[in-house]
C-alpha positions as CSV (number, residue, x, y, z in Angstrom):
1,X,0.0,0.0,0.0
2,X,2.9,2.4,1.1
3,X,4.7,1.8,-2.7
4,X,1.0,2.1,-4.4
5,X,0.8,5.6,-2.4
6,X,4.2,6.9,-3.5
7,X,4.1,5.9,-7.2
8,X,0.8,8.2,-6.9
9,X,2.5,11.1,-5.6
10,X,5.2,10.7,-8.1
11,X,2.6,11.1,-10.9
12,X,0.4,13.9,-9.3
13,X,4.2,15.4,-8.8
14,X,4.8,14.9,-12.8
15,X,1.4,16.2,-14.1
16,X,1.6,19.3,-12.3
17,X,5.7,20.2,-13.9
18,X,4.2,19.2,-17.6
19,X,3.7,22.3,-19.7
20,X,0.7,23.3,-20.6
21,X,0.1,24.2,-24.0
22,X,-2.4,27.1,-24.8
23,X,-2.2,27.1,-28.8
24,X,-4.4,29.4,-31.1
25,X,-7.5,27.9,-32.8
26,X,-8.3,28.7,-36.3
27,X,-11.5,28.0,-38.0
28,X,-13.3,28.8,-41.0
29,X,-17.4,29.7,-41.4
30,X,-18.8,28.7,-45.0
31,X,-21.5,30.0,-46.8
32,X,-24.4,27.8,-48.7
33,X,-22.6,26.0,-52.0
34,X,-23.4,27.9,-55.3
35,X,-23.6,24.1,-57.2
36,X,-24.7,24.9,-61.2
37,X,-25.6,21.1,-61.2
38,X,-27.9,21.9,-58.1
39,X,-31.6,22.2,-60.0
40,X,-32.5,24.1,-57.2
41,X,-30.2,26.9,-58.9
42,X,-31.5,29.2,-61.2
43,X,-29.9,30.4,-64.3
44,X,-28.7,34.1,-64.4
45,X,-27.4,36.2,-61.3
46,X,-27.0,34.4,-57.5
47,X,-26.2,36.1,-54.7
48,X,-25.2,35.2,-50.9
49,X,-26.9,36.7,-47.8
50,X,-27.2,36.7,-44.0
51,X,-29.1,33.1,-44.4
52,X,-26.6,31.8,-46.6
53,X,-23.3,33.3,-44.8
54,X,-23.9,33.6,-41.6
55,X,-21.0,36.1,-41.3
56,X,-22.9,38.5,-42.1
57,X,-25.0,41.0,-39.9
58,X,-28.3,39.5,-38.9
59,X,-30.7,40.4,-36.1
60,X,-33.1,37.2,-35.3
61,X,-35.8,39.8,-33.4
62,X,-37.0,41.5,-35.8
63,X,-35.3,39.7,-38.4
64,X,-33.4,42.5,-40.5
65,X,-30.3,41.7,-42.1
66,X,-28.6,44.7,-44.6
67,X,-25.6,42.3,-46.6
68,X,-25.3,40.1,-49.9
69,X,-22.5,39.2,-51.9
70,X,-24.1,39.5,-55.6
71,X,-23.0,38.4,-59.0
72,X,-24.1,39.5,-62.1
73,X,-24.3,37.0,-64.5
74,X,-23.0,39.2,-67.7
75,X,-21.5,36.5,-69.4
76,X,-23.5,33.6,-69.8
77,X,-27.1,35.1,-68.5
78,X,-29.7,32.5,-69.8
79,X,-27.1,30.0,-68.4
80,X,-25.8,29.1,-64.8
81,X,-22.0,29.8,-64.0
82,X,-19.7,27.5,-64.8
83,X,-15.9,26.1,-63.9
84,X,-13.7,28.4,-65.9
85,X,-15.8,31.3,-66.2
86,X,-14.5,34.9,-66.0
87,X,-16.0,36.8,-64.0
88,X,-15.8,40.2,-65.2
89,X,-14.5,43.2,-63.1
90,X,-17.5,45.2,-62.0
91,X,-20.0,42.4,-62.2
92,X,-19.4,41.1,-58.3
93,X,-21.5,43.1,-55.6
94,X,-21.0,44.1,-51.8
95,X,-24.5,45.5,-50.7
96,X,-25.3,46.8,-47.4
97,X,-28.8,48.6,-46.9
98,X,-29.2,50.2,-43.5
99,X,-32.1,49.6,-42.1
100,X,-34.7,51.4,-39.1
101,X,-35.3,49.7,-36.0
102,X,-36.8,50.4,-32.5
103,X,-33.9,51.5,-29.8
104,X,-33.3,49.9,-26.5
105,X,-34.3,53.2,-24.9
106,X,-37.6,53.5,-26.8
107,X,-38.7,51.1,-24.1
108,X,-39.2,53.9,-21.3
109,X,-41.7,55.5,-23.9
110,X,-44.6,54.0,-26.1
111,X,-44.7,57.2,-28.2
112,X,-43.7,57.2,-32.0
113,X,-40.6,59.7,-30.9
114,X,-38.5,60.4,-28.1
115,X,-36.3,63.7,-28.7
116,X,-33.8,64.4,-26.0
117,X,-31.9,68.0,-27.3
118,X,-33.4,67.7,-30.6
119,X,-32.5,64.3,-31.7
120,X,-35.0,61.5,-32.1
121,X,-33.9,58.5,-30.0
122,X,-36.8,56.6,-31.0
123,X,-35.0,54.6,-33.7
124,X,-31.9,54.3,-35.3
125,X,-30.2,53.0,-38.8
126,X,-28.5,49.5,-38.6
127,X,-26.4,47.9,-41.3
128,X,-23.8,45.4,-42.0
129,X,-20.3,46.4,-42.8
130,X,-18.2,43.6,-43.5
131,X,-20.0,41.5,-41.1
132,X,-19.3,44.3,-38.1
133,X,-22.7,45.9,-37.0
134,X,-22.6,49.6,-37.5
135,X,-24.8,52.6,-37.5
136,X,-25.9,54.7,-40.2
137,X,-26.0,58.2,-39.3
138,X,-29.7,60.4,-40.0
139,X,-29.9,63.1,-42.7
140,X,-31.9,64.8,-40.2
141,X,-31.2,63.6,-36.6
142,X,-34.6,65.4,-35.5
143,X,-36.7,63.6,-38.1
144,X,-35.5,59.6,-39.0
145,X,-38.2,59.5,-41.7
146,X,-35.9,61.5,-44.0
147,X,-33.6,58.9,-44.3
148,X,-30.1,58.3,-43.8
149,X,-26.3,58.5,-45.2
150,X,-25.1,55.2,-46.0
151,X,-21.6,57.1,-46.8
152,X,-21.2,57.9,-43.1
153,X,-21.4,55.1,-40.5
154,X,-20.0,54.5,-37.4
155,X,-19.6,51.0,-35.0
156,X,-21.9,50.5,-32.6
157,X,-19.7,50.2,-29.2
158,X,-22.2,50.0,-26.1
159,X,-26.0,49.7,-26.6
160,X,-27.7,47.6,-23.8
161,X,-30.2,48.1,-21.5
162,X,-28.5,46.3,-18.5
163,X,-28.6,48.6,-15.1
164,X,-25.4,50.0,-13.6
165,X,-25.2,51.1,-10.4
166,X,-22.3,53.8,-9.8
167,X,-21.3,55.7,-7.0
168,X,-19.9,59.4,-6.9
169,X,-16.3,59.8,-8.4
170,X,-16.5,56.1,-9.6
171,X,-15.2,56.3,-13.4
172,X,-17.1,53.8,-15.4
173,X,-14.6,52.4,-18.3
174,X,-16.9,52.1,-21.5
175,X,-15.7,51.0,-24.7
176,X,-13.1,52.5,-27.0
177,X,-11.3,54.9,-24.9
178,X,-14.5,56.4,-23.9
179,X,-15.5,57.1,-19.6
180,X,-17.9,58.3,-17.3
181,X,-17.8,59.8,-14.1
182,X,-20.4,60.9,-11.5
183,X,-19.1,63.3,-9.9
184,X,-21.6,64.5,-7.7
185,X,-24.8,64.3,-6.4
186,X,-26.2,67.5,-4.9
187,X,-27.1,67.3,-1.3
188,X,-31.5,66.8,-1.9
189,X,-30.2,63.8,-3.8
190,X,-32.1,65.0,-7.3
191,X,-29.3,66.3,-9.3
192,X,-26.4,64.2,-11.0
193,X,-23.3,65.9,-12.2
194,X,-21.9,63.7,-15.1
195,X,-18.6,63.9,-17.2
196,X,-17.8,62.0,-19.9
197,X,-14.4,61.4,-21.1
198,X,-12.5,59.9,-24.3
199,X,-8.9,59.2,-23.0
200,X,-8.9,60.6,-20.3
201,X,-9.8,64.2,-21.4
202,X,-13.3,65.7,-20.4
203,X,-15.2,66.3,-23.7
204,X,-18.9,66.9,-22.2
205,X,-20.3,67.7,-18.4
206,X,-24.4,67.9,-17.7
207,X,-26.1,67.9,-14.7
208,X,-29.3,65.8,-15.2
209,X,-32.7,66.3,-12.6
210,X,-34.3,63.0,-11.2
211,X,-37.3,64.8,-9.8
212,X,-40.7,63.3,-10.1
213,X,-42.1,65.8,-12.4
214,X,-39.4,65.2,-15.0
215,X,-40.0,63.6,-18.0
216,X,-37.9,60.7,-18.9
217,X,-36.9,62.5,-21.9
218,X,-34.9,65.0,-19.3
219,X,-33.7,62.4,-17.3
220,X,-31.8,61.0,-20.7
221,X,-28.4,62.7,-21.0
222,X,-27.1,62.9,-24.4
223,X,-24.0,63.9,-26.1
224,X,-23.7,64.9,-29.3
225,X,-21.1,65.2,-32.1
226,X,-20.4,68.5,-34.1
227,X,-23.4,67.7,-36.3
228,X,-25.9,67.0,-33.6
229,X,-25.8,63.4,-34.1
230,X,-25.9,61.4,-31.1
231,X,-22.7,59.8,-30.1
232,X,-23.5,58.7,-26.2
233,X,-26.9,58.7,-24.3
234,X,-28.0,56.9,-21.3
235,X,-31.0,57.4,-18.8
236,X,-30.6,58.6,-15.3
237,X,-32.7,56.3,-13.6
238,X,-32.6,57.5,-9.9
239,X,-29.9,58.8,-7.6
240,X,-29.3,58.3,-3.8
241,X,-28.0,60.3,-0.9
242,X,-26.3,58.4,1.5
243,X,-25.2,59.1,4.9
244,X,-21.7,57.1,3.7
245,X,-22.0,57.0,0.1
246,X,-24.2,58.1,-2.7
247,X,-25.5,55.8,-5.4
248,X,-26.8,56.5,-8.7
249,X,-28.5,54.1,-11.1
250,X,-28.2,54.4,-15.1
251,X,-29.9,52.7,-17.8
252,X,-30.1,52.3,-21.6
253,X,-26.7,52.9,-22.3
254,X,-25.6,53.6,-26.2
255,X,-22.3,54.4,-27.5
256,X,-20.8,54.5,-30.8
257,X,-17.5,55.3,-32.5
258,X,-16.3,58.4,-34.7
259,X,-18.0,58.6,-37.7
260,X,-16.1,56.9,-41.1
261,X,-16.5,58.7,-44.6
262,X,-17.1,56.6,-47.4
263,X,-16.5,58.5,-50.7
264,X,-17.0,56.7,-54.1
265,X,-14.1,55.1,-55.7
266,X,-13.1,54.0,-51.8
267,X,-11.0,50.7,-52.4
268,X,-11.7,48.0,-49.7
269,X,-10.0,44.6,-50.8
270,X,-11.2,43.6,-53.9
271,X,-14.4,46.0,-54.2
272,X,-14.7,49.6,-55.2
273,X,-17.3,51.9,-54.1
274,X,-19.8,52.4,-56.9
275,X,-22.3,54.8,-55.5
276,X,-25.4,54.9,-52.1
277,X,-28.5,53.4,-53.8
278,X,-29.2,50.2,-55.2
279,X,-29.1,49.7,-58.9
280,X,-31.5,48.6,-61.3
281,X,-29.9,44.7,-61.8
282,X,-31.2,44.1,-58.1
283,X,-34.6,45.8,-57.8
284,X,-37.3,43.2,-56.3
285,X,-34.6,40.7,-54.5
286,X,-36.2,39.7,-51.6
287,X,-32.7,38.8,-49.3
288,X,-32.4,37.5,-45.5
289,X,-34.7,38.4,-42.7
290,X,-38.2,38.5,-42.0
291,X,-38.4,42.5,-41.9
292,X,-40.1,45.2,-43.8
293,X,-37.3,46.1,-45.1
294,X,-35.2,43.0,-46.5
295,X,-36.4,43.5,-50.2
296,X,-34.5,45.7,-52.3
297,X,-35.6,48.3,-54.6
298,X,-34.3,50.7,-57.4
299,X,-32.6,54.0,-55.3
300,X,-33.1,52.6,-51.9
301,X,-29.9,54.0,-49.5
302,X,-27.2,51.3,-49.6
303,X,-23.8,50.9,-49.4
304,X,-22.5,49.7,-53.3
305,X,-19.0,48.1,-53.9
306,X,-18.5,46.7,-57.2
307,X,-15.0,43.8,-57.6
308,X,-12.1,46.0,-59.3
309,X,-10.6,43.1,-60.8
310,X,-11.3,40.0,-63.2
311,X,-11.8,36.6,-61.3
312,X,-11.1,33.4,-63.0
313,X,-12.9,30.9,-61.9
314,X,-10.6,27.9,-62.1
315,X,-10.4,24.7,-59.7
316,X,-9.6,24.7,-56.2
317,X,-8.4,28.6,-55.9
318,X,-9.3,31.3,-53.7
319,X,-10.1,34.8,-54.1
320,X,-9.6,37.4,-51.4
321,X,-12.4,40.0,-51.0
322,X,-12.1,41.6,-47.9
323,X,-10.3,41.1,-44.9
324,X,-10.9,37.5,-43.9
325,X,-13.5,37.1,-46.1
326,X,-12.6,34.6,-49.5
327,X,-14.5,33.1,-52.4
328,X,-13.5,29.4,-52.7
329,X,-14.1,27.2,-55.7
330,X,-13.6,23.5,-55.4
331,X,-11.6,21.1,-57.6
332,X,-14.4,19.5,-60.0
333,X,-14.4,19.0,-63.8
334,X,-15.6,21.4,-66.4
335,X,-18.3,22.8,-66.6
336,X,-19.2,21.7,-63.0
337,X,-18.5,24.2,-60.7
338,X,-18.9,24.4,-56.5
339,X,-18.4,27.9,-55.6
340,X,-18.6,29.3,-51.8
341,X,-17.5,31.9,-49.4
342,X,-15.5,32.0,-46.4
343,X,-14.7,33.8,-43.5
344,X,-11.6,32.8,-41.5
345,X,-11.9,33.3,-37.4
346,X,-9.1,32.8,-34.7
347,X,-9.7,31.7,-30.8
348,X,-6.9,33.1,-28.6
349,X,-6.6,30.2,-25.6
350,X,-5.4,32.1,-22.5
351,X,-2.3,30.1,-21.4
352,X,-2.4,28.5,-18.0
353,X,-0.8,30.8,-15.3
354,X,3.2,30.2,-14.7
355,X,3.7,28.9,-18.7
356,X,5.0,31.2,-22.0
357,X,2.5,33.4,-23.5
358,X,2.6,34.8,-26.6
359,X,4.1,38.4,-26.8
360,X,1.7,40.9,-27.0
361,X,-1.7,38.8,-26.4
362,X,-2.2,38.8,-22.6
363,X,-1.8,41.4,-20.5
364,X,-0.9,41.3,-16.9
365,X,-4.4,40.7,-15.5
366,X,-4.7,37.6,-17.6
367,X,-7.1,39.2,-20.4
368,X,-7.1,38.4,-23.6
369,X,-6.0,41.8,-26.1
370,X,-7.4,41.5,-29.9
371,X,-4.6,42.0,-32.3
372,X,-4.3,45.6,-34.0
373,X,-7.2,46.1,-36.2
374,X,-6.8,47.5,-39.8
375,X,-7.4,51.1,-40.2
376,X,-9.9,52.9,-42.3
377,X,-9.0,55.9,-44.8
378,X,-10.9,59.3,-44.6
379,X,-12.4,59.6,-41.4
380,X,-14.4,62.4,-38.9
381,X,-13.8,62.0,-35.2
382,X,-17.1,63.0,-33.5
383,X,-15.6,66.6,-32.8
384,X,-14.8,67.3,-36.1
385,X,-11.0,66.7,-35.8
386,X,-9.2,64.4,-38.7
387,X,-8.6,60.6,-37.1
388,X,-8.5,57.1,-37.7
389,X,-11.3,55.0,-36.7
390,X,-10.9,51.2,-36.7
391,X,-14.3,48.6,-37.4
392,X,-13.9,45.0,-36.1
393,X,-14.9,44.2,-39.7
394,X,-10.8,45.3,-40.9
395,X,-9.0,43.0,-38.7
396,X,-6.5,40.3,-40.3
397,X,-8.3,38.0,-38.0
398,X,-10.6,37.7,-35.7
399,X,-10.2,37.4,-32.3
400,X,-12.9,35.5,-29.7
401,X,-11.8,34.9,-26.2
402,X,-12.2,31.2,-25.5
403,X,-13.8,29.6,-22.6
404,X,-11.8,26.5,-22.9
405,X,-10.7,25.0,-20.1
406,X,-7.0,24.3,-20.0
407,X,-6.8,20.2,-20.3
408,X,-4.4,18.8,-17.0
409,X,-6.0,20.2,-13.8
410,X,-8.9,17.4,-14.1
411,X,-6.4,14.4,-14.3
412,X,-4.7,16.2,-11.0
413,X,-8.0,16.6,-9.1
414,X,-8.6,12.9,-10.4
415,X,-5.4,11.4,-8.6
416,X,-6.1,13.4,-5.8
417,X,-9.6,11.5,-5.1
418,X,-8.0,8.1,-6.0
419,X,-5.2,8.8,-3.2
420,X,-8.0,10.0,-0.8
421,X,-10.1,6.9,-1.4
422,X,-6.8,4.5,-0.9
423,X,-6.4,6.0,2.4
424,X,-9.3,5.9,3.4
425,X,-10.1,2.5,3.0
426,X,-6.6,1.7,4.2
C-alpha cells in the first residue's frame, strides 16, 4: 500500500511540472454551395446573404439583415455559372442597406418619438459592414423618416439596456477609450453631475434632474457630435444620498464610434465603391430576414462596392475580397462548378498561469487583447477633428476569447480523489 501511495504522488508530482500548451484555434465559417448542377439553382445572377453566410450581420428579433455578396451573371445570363468562367470586373457586388429599428431606450416610452436636445432617440439605422454591425447616421437627426447616409457610419460600441449602479467619483470604463464619471450628487439627492471622457480628457459635463415631475426625456443625457448626431446617451434612472456614500442608477446605455466617410471610388479589398442606392440589376430581391425592409428596390440607400478586378474561376483557388472574407471554388471538372465563401476566425486560448505566453496577447491581469485592427482611410472623429477609426470588420483576423478549459487540472483533481479513497479505505 505504502509503494502504491508513492508511485501516486510521483505522478500527481509529474502532471503538475508538464507544460501546458495554450495554442491558437483557427477556424473557418462557409457560406451555402453555389452548385450549377444543383436544379435548385437558377440560371442568371445568385447572390449570398445573412441566411446563406452567416458572417454577415443578422438580427433574429425583428429579423433585419442589410448584406449580400451579388453576382451579375453578364457572361453567360440564360445559363448558370460554370468552372472556368471569368467573372468580369464590375459584375461582383457588396451591398449593405441600412435599415430602421426600435432603440433599447424606446422602451421607457410608447410614443412614436422620443427627442432628448433635438435628436429623435426613438429609432436608429442598422447595417452590415463587413459582417461588423454599425450605425448609419440620419440626414436629419430630429426627423428619422428622411432617411439616412449610408456614406457615413459609425460602430456600434455600447447599446444595452443592462442597469449599472455607480457611486460618486467612480469612473465607469466604457468601450473604445470612452468614460464616465459621476461626480456629484447635490445634497436633496435629485441632481447628478456627469462627465464623460475619451482618454482621459473631459469632452462633455451635464447635470441631469431626477425629480418626479421630470420627464424621462430630461432624465436621458445625451452627447452629441459637431453635427448633432448622437454619439452617447444613457438614462438617469434614480440617484441616492447616502449618509456614507451616494449611489446613482443608469440605464439604456448607447455608444458609438467616430464617424467613417465613405467617398465613391473608396477601395476595400477587392471592391470599389460604386455609388449609395441600389441599382437597377437588383430591384425586387427579396434577401435574408423577416423585416419590412429586406427587399431591395431601385434607389433605396445602400452601401454599393463593385469587384475592381477580373476573377477566374478555375479549380480549387481562392479569391480574397475583404479582410478574412474569400470566395473558394472547389476542384471539380468542367463545366461543373462548386463555388462558396468564407470567412476565417481565430480563438486566442489564455495560457495556463506560470507557462509562456505569446508576446503581445495577454496582459498582466490575464485578459485576452485582440490584435491591431486594420485602419480605415478618410475619417471624422465626432468633434470634427481628422482621425483614424478602426471597425472590427478590418481586422487580419478575428479574435474571440475562448472559454476552454485548459486540459491537466482534471487528471490532478482525479489522482487526488484516488489517493484519498486509498487511504481511506486503508
Amino acid at each position: 500500500m505504502k509503494k502504491m501511495i508513492g508511485i501516486l504522488a510521483i505522478l500527481i508530482f509529474a502532471i503538475t511540472m508538464l507544460p501546458v500548451s495554450a495554442e491558437n484555434v483557427t477556424y473557418e465559417i462557409r457560406s451555402s454551395v453555389y452548385d450549377n448542377k444543383d436544379p435548385a439553382i437558377s440560371a442568371g445572377d445568385f447572390y449570398w446573404d445573412a441566411n446563406s453566410f452567416p458572417t454577415l450581420w443578422y438580427q433574429i428579433k425583428p429579423g433585419l439583415s442589410s448584406e449580400l455578396f451579388y453576382i451579375h451573371n453578364t457572361w453567360n445570363s440564360s445559363s448558370t455559372i460554370r468552372l472556368g468562367d471569368e467573372v468580369p470586373s464590375g459584375d461582383l457586388y457588396y451591398v449593405s442597406k441600412p435599415q430602421l429599428k426600435k432603440t433599447k431606450i424606446a422602451d421607457l416610452d410608447e410614443g412614436k418619438t422620443f427627442i432628448v436636445d433635438g435628436c429623435d432617440l426613438e429609432k436608429y439605422y442598422l447595417m452590415g459592414f463587413f459582417g461588423a454591425q454599425h450605425t448609419s447616421m440620419p440626414l436629419d437627426p430630429s426627423n428619422l423618416s428622411k432617411g439616412c447616409r449610408p456614406d457615413e457610419i459609425a460602430k456600434i460600441l455600447m447599446d444595452n439596456d443592462d442597469k449599472k449602479n455607480m457611486a460618486t467619483g467612480e469612473e465607469w470604463q466604457l468601450a473604445g477609450g470612452w468614460s464616465l464619471v459621476v461626480q456629484q450628487i447635490d445634497v436633496e439627492g435629485n441632481k447628478v453631475y456627469l462627465e464623460l471622457r475619451k482618454k482621459g480628457e473631459t469632452v462633455d459635463t451635464d447635470v441631469i434632474s431626477t425629480d418626479m415631475d421630470q420627464t424621462k426625456q430630461e432624465k436621458t443625457y445625451i452627447y452629441k457630435d459637431e453635427d448633432d448626431k448622437p454619439v452617447f446617451y444613457c438614462y438617469v434612472d434614480s440617484a441616492f444620498k447616502g449618509s456614507d456614500s451616494d449611489l446613482v442608477v443608469l440605464n439604456y446605455v448607447f455608444l458609438r464610434g467616430d464617424t467613417t466617410k465613405i467617398n465613391n471610388g473608396d477601395s476595400y479589398g477587392a471592391f470599389d465603391v460604386e455609388g449609395f442606392t441600389v441599382p437597377d440589376i437588383m430591384n425586387g430581391v427579396n434577401y435574408a430576414g423577416s423585416g419590412a425592409g429586406t427587399v431591395l428596390n431601385t434607389g433605396d440607400d445602400a452601401l454599393v462596392m463593385a469587384s475592381n478586378t477580373d476573377l477566374v474561376l478555375s479549380a480549387d483557388e481562392d479569391f480574397d475580397l475583404y479582410g478574412d472574407i474569400y470566395m473558394h471554388s472547389e476542384d471539380t471538372a468542367s463545366p461543373d462548378l462548386k463555388l462558396t465563401l468564407k470567412k476565417k476566425f481565430t480563438i486566442e486560448v489564455p495560457a495556463c498561469p506560470g507557462n509562456a505566453t505569446s508576446e503581445g496577447n495577454q496582459t498582466s491581469s490575464g485578459a485576452v487583447q485582440e490584435k491591431p485592427l486594420a485602419t480605415v482611410p478618410d475619417t471624422t472623429s465626432a468633434n470634427g477633428q481628422n482621425s483614424t477609426e478602426t471597425t472590427e470588420s478590418q481586422q487580419g483576423t478575428e479574435v474571440v476569447q475562448s472559454s476552454m478549459k485548459v486540459p491537466g487540472f482534471e487528471i490532478f483533481i482525479g489522482l487526488i480523489g484516488i489517493l484519498a479513497a486509498v487511504g481511506i479505505r486503508k
